[in-house]
Backbone as JSON, one array per atom type, in Angstrom:
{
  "sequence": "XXXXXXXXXXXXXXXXXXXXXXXXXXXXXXXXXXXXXXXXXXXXXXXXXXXXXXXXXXXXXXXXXXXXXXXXXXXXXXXXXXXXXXXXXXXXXXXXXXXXXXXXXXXXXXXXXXXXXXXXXXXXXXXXXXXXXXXXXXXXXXXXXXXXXXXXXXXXXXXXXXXXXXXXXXXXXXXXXXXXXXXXX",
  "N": [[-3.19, 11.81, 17.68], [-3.95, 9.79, 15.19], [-2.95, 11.57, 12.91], [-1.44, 11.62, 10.48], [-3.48, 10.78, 9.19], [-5.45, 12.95, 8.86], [-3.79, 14.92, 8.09], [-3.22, 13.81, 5.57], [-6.07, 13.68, 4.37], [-6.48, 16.31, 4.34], [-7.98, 17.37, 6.7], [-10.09, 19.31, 8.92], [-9.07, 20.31, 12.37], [-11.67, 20.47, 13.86], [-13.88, 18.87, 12.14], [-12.39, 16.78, 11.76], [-12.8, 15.55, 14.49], [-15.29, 14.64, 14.53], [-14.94, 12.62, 12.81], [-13.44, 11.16, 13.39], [-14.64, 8.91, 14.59], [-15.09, 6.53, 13.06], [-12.77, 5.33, 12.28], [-10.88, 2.41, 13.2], [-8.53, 0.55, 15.57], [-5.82, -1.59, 15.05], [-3.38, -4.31, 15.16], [-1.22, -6.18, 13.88], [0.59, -9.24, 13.7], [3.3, -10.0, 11.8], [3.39, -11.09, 8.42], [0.85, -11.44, 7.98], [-2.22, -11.86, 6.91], [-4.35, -9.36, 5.82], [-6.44, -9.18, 3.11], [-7.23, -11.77, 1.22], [-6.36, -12.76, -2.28], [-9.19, -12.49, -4.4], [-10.9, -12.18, -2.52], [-13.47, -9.77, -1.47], [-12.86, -6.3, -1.18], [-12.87, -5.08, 2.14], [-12.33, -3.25, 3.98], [-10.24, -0.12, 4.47], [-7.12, 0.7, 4.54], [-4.61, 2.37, 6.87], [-1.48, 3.0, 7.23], [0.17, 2.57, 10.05], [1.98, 2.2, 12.0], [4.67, -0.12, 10.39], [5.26, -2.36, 7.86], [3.46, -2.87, 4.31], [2.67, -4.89, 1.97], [1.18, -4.89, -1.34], [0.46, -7.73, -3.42], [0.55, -10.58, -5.57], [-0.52, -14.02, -7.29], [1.17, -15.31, -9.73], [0.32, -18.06, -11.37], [1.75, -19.6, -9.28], [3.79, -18.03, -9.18], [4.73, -16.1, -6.76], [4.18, -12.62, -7.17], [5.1, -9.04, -6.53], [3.59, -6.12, -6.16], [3.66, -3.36, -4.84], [4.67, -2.07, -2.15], [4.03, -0.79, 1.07], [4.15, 2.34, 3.6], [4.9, 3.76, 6.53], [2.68, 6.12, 7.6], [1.0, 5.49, 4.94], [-1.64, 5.11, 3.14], [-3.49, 2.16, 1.65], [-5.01, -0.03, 0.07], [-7.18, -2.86, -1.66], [-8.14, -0.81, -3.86], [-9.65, -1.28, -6.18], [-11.33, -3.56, -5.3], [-12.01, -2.75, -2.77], [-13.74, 0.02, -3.67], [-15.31, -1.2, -5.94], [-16.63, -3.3, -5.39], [-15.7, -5.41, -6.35], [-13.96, -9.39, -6.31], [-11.21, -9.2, -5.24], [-7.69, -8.69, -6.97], [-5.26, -8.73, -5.96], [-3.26, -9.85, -3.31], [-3.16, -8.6, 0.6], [-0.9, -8.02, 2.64], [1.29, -8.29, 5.86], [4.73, -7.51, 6.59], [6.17, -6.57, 8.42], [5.88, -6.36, 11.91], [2.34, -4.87, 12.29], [0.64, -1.88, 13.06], [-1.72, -0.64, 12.47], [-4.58, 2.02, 11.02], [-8.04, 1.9, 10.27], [-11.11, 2.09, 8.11], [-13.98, 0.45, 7.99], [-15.79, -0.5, 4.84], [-18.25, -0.07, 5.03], [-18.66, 1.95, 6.91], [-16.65, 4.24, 5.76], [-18.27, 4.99, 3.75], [-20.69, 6.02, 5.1], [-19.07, 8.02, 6.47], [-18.57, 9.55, 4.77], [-20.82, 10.65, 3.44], [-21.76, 11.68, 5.71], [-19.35, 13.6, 5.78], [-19.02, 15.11, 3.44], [-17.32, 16.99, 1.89], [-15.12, 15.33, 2.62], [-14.59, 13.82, 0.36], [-12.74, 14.67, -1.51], [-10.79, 14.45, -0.58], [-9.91, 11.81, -0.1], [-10.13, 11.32, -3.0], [-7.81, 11.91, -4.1], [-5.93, 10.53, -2.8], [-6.19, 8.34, -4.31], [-5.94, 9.19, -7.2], [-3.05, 9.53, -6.54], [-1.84, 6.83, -5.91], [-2.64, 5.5, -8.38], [-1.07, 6.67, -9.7], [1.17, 6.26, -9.0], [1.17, 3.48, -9.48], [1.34, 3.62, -12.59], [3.79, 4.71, -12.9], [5.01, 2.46, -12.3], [4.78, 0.36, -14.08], [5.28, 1.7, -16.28], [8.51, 1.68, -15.71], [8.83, -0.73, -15.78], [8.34, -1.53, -18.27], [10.08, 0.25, -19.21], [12.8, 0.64, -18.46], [16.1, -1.54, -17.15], [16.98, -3.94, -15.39], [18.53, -3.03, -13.0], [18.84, -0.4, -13.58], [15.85, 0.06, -12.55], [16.38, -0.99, -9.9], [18.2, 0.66, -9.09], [16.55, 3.39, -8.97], [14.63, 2.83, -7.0], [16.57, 2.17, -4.54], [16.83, 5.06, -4.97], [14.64, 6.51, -4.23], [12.72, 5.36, -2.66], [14.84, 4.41, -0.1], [14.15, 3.16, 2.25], [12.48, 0.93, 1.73], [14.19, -0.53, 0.68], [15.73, -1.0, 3.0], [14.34, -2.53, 4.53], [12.86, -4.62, 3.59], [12.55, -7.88, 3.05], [14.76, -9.62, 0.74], [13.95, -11.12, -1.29], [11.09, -10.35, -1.7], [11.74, -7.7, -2.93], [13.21, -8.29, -5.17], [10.74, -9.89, -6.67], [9.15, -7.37, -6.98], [10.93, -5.97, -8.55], [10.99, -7.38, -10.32], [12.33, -9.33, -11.49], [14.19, -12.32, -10.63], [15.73, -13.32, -7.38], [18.86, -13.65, -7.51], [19.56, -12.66, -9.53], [18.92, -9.96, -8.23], [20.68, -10.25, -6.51], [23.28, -9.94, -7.51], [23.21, -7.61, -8.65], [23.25, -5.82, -6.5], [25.99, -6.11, -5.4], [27.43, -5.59, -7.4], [27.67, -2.88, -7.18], [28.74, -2.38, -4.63]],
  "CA": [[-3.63, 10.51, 17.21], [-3.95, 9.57, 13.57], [-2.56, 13.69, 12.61], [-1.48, 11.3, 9.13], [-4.8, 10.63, 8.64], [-5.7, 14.09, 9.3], [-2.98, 15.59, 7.1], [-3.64, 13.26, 4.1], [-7.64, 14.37, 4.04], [-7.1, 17.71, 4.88], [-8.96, 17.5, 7.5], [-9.51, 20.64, 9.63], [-9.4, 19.97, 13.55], [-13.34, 20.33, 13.87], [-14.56, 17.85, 10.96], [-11.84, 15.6, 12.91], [-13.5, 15.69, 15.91], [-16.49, 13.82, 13.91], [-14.85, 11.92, 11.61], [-12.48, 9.83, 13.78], [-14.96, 7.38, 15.45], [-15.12, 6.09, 12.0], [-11.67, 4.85, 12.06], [-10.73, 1.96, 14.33], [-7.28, 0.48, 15.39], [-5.53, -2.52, 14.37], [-2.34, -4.43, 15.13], [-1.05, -7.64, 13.5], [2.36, -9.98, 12.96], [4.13, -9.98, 10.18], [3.47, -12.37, 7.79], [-0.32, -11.57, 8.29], [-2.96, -11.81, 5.48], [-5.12, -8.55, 5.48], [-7.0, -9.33, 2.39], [-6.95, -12.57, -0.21], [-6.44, -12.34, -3.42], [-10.46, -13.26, -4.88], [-11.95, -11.31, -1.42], [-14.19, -8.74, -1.78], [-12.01, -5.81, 0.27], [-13.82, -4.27, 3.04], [-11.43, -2.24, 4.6], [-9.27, 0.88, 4.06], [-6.13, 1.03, 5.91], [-3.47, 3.78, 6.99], [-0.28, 2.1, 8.23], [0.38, 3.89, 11.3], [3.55, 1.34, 12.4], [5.04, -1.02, 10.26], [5.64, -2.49, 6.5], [2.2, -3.63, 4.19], [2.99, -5.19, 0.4], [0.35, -6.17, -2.37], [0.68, -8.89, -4.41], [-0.88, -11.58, -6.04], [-0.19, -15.14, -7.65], [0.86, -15.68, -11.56], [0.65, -19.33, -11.9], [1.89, -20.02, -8.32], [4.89, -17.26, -8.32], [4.33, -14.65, -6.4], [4.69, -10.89, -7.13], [4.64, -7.74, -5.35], [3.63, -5.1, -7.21], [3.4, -2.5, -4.18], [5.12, -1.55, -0.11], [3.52, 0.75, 1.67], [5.41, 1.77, 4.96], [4.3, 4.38, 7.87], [1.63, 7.18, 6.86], [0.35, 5.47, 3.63], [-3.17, 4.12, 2.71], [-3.6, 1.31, 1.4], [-6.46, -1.06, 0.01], [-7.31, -3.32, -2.85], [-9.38, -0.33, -4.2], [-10.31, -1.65, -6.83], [-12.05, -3.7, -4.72], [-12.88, -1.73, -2.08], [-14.89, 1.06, -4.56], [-16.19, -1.54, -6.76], [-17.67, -4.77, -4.8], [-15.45, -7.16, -6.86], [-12.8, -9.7, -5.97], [-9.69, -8.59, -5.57], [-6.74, -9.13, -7.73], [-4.11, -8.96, -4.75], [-3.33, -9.91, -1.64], [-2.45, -7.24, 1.63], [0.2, -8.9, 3.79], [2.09, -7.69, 6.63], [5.79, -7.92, 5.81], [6.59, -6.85, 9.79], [4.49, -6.27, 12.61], [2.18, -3.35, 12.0], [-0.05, -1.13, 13.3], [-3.18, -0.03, 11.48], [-6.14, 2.36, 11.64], [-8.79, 1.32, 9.46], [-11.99, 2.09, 7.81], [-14.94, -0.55, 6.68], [-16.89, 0.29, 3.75], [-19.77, 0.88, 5.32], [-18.26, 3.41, 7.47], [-16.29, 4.84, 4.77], [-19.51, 5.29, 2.86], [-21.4, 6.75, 5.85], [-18.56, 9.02, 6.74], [-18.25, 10.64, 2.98], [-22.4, 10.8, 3.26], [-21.78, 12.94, 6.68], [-18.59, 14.91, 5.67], [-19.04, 15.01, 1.88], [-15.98, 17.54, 1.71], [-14.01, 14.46, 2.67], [-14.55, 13.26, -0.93], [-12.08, 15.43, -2.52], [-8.72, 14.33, 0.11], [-9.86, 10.79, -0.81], [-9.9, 11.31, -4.84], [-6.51, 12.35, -4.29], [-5.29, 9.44, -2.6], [-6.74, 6.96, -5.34], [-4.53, 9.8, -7.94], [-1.64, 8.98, -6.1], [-2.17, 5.56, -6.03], [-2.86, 5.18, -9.78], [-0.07, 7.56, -10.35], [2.35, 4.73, -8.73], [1.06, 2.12, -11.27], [1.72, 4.09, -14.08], [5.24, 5.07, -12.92], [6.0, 1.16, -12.02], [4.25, -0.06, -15.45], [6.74, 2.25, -17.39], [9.58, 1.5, -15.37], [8.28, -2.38, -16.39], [8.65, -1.52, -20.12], [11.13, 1.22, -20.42], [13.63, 0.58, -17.38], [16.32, -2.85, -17.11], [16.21, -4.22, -13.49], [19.66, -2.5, -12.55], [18.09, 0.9, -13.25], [14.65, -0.22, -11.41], [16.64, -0.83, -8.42], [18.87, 2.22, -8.7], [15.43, 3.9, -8.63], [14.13, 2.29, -5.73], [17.73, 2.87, -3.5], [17.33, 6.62, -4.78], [13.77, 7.33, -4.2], [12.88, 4.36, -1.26], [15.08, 4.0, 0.93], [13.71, 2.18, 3.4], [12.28, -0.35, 1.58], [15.63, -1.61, 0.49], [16.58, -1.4, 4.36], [13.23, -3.09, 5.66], [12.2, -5.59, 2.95], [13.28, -9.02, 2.58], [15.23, -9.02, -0.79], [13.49, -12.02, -2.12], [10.49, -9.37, -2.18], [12.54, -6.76, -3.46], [13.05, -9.14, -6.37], [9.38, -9.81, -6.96], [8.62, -6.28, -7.25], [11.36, -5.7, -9.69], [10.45, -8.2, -11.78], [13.62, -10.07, -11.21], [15.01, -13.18, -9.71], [17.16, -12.66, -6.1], [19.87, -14.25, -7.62], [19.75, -11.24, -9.9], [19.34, -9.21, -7.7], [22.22, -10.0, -5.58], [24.34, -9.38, -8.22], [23.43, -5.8, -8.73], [23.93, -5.47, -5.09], [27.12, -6.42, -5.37], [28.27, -4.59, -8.39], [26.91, -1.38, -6.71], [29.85, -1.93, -3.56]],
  "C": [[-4.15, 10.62, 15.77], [-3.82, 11.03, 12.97], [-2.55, 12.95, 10.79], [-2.35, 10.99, 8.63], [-5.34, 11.94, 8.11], [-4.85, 15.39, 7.92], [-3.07, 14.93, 5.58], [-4.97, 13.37, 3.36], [-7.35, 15.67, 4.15], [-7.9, 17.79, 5.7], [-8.43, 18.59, 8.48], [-9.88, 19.68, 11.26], [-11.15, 19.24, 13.87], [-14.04, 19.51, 13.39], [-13.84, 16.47, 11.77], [-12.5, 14.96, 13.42], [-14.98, 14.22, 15.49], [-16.22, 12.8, 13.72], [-14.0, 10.85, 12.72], [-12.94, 8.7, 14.49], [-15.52, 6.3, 13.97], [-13.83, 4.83, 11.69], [-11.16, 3.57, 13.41], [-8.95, 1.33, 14.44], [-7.06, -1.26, 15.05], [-4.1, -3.08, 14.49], [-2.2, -5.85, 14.9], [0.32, -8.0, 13.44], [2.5, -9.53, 11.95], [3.66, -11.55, 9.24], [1.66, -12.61, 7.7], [-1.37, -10.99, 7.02], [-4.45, -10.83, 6.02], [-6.48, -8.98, 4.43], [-6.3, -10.42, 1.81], [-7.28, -12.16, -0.93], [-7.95, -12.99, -3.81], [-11.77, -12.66, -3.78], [-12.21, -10.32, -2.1], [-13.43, -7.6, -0.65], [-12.78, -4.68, 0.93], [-13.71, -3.46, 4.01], [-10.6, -1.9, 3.86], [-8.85, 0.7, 4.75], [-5.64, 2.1, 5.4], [-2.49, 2.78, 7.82], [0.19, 3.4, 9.24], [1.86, 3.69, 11.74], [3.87, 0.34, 11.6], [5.43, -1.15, 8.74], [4.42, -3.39, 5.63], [3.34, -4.53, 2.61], [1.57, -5.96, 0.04], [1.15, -6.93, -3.2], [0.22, -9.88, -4.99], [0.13, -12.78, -7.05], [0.18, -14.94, -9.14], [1.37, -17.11, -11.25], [2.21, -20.11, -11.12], [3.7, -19.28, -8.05], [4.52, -16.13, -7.84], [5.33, -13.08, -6.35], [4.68, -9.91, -6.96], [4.65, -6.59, -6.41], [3.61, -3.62, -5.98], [3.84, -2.7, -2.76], [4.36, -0.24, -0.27], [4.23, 0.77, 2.94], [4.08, 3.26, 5.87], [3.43, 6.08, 6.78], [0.93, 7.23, 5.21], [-0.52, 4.54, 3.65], [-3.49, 3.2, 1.66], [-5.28, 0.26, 1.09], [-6.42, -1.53, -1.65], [-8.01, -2.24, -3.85], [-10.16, -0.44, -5.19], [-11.56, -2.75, -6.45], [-13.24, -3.29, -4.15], [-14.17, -0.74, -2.7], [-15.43, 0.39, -5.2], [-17.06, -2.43, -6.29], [-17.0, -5.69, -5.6], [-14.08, -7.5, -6.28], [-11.67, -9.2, -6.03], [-8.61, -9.15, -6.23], [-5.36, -9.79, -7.13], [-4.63, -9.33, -3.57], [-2.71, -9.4, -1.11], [-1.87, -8.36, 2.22], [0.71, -7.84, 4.46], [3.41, -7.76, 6.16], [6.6, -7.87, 7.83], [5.85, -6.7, 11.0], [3.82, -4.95, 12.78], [1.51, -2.71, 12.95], [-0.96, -0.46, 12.63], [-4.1, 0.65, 12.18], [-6.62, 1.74, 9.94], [-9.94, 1.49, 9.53], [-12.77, 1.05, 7.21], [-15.57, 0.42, 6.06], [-17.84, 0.73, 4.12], [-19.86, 1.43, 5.83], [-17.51, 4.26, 6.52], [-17.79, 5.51, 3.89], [-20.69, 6.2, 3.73], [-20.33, 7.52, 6.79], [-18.46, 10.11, 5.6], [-19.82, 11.08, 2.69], [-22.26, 12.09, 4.59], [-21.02, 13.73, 6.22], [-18.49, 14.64, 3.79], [-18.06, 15.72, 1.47], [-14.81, 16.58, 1.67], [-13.34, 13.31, 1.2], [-13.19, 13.51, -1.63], [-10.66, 14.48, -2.26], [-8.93, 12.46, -0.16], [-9.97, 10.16, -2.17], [-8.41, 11.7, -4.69], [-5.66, 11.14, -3.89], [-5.45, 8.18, -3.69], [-5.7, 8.08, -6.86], [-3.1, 9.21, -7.59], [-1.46, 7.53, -5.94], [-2.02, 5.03, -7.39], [-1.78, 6.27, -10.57], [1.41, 6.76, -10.08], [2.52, 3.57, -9.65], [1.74, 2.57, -12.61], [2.74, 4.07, -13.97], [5.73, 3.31, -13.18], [5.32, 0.28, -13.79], [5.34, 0.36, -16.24], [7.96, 2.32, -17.34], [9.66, -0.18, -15.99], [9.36, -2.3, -17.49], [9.8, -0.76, -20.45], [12.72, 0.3, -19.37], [14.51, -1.53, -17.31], [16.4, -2.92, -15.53], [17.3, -3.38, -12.94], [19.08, -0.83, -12.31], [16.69, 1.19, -12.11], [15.14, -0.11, -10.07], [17.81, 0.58, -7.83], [17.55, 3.37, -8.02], [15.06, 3.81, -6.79], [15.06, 2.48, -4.81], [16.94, 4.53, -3.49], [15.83, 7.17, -3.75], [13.0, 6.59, -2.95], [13.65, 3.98, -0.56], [15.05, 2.81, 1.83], [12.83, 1.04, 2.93], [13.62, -1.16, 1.43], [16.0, -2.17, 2.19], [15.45, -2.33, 5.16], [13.13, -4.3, 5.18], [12.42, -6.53, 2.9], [13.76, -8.79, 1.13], [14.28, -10.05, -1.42], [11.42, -10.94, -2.5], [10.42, -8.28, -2.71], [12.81, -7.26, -4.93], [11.82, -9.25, -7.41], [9.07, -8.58, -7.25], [9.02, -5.47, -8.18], [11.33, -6.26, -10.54], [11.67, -9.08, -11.75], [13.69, -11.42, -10.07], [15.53, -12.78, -8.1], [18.23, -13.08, -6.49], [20.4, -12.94, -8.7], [19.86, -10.15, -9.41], [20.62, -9.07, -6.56], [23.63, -9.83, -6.71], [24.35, -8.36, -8.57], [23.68, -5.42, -7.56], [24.89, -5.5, -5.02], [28.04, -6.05, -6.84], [28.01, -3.48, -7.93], [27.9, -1.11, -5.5], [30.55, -2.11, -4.27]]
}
């Protein structure tokens, strides 16, 4: 039970043992609003089953800047670590499965296992190491290459996602994007 939790902290068996009544479970539809965009976010997730996406409004279109799919953590954290509104909003995309930390267990689990600090600075790296990549794919990259990307290196979002969110995340239309789909067979 939660081993991807387990394997993404480093966590040894023993510290486990402690640490996991911290974590509780969680299962929602699809189509289900985790966090609004303007909430303060008060949970960490781990998708255990299913498909998450952030995103957030510009001037009533919406755009996904982020999927997460099975064994990845997730949270506004800019939120979460700071106490301010959030920028995005968590959605379901199909029906998931979640474990999940509140802050104020998060904060009084990293006060008991203070080692656990480190395997959660790493996840907020990797996290902020995604932005950067999709920022410079933004600026350098045209959408044809973006989604070559995304086939080569995701997979399974292409096969899970709705395209009209597949769109949004490339910065593109669907009407655009069905035409690189279809120059690509």
């Amino acid at each position: 039970m939660l081993k991807y939790i387990m394997n993404e902290l480093d966590l040894n068996p023993e510290l486990w043992g402690g640490a996991i009544k911290f974590f509780q479970h969680l299962s929602v539809p699809a189509k289900h609003i985790l966090l609004h965009e303007g909430e303060i976010a008060q949970n960490l997730y781990f998708v255990r089953k299913g498909c998450l996406r952030l995103w957030f409004n510009n001037d009533g279109k919406d755009i996904t800047l982020q999927f997460f799919l099975e064994d990845q953590p997730v949270a506004s954290i800019e939120s979460f670590l700071g106490n301010q509104p959030s920028l995005f909003t968590l959605e379901s995309i199909e029906p998931s499965e979640l474990y999940f930390i509140s802050k104020n267990n998060f904060e009084t689990l990293l006060s008991q296992y203070p080692q656990l600090q480190e395997g959660f600075r790493q996840i907020i790296f990797k996290r902020m190491g995604n932005y950067a990549n999709l920022f410079l794919s933004r600026i350098k990259d045209n959408p044809k290459r973006r989604y070559d990307d995304l086939v080569k290196n995701n997979p399974e979002i292409i096969k899970r996602v709705p395209q009209h969110y597949i769109a949004s995340y490339l910065g593109i239309t669907p009407i655009s994007l069905s035409r690189i789909r279809n120059r690509k067979s």
